[in-house]
ZASE-900221 format. One record per residue (C-alpha): y, z, x negated. Coordinates in Angstrom, 1 decimal, decimal comma. Layout:
residues N
@v: Y	w: Z	u: X
...
END
This chain:
residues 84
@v: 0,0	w: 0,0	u: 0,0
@v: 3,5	w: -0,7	u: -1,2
@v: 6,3	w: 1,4	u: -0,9
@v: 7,6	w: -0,3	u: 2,3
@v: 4,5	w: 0,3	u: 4,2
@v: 4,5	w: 3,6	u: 2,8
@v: 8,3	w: 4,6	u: 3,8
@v: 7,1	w: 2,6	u: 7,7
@v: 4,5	w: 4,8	u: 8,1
@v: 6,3	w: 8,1	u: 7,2
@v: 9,3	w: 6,9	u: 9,9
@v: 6,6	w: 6,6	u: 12,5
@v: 5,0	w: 9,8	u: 11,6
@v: 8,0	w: 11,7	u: 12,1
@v: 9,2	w: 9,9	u: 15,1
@v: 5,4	w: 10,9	u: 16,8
@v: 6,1	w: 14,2	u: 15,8
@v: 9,6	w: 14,1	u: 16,8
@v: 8,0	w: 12,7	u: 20,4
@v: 5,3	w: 15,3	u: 20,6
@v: 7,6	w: 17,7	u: 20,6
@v: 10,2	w: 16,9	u: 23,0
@v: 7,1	w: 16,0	u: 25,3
@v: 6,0	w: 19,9	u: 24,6
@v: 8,8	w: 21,1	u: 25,8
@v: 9,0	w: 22,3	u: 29,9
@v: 11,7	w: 22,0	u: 32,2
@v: 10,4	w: 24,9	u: 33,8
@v: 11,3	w: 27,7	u: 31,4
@v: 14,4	w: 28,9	u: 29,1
@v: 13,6	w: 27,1	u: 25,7
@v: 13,1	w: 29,6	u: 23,0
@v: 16,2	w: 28,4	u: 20,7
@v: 18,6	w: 30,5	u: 23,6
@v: 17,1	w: 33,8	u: 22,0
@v: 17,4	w: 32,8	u: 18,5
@v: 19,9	w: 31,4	u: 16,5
@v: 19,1	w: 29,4	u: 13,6
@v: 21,5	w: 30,2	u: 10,5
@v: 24,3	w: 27,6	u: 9,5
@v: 23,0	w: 27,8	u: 5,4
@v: 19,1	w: 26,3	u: 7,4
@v: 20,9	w: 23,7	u: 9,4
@v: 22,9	w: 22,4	u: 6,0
@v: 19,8	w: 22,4	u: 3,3
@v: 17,9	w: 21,1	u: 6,6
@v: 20,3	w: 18,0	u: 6,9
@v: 20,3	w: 18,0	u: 3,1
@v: 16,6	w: 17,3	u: 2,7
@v: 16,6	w: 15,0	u: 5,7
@v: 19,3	w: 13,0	u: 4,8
@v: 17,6	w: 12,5	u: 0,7
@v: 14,3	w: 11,4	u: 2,2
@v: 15,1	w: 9,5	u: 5,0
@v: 18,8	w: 8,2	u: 5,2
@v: 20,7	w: 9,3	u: 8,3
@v: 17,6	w: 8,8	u: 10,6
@v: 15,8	w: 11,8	u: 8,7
@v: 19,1	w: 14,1	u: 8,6
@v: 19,4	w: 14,0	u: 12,6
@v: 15,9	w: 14,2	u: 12,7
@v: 15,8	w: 17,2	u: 10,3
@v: 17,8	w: 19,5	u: 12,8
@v: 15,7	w: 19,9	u: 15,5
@v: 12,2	w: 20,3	u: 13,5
@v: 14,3	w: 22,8	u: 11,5
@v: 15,2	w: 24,3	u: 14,5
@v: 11,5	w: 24,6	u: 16,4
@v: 9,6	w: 25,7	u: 12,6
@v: 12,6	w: 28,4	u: 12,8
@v: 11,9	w: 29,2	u: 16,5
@v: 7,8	w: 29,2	u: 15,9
@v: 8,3	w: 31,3	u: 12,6
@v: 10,3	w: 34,3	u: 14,5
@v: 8,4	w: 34,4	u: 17,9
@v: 5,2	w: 34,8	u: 15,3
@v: 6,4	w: 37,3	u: 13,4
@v: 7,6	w: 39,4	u: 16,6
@v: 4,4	w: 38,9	u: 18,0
@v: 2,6	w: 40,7	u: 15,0
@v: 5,1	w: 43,5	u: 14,7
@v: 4,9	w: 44,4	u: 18,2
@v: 0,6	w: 44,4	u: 18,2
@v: -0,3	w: 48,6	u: 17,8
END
């Protein structure tokens, strides 16, 4: 594989998981990210990272996967400080 077909298939890989996501997501229930907040120093190395990988594309991408591993990461850990 070349490095074009290399850098297509990443761009689709994120996009399914970028897809997957929003389909996860229910209309029925507050979303998580309205009890946390995700700090301004995440959001800018997020952006950061996402921008050197992927161009523009992978720095508005980068936001909300920063936002829902930040999300996942705190309901986890207050789930296994609050088991006796």
């Amino acid at each position: 594989m070349n490095k074009h077909q290399t850098m297509t298939g990443l761009r689709l890989s994120c996009a399914a998981v970028v897809l997957t996501l929003t389909a996860c997501a229910s209309p029925d229930q507050a979303p998580a990210t309205a009890d946390v907040a995700v700090s301004r120093h995440a959001v800018e190395n997020a952006v950061s990272a996402g921008a050197a990988l992927m161009g523009v594309m992978g720095a508005v991408i980068a936001v909300p996967i920063t936002a829902f591993l930040w999300v996942t990461y705190s309901e986890l850990r207050r789930d296994a400080t609050s088991v006796p």
